[in-house]
C-alpha positions as CSV (number, residue, x, y, z in Angstrom):
1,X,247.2,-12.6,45.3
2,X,245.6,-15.7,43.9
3,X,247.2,-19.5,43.7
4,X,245.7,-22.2,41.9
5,X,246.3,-25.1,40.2
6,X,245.3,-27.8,37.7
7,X,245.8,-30.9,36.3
8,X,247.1,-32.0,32.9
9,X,248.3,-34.9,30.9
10,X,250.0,-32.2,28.4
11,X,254.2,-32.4,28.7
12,X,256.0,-29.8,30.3
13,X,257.6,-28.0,26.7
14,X,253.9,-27.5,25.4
15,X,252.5,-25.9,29.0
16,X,255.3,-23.2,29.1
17,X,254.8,-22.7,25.9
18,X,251.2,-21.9,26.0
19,X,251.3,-19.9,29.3
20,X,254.2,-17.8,27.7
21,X,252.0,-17.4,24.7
22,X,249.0,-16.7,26.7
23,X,250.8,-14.1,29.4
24,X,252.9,-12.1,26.4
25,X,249.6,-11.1,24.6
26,X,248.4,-9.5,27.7
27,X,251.2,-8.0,27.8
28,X,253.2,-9.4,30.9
29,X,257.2,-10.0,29.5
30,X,258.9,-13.3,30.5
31,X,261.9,-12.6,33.2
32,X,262.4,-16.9,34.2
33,X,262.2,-19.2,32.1
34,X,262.8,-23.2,33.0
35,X,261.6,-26.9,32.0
36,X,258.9,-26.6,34.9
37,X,258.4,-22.8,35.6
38,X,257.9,-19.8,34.3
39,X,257.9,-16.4,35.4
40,X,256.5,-13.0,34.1
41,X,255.8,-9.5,34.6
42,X,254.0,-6.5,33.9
43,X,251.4,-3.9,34.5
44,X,252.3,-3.6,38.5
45,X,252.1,-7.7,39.1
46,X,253.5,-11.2,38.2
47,X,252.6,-14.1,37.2
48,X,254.3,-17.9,38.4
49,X,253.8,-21.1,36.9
50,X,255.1,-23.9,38.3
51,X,254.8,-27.4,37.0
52,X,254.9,-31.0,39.9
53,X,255.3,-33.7,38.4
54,X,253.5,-36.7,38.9
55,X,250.9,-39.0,36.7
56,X,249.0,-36.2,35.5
57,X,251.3,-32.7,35.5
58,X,249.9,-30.7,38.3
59,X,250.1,-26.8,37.0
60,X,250.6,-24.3,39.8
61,X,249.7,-20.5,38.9
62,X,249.9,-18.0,41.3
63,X,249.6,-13.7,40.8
64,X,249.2,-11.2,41.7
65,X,247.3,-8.1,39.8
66,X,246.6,-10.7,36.9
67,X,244.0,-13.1,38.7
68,X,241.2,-13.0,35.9
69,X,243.8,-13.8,33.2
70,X,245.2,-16.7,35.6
71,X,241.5,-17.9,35.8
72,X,240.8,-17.9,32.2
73,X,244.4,-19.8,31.2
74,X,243.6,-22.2,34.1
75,X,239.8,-22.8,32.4
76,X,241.2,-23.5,28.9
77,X,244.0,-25.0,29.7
78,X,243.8,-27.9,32.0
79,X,243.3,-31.7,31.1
């Protein structure tokens, strides 16, 4: 299990999006969907992402069987 997070100036809509995006064309399927979380599934694990609010957005990931994929949409993703 991995949980990380980053920080972003990018508005709540646009980060689901993109994570949702992201997540489906690894195949994972979306089974919550909210203005600041998300969750998915597939391939034996999950994937969370959770969204604080504050000055900058803070994005919370966490998974588990998807940690390089969680990694790589954390690297291209944040601010």
């Amino acid at each position: 299990m991995l949980r990380l997070s980053f920080r972003t100036s990018k508005k709540n809509q646009d980060i689901i999006r993109e994570a949702e995006g992201f997540f489906q064309n690894k195949g994972l399927e979306t089974k919550e969907k909210g203005d600041c979380c998300l969750q998915m599934e597939g391939g034996g694990g999950y994937v969370r992402v959770d969204i604080v609010e504050a000055k900058d957005r803070e994005v919370i990931l966490e998974t588990r069987e998807w940690e390089y994929q969680v990694k790589e949409f954390a690297e291209h993703h944040g601010k």
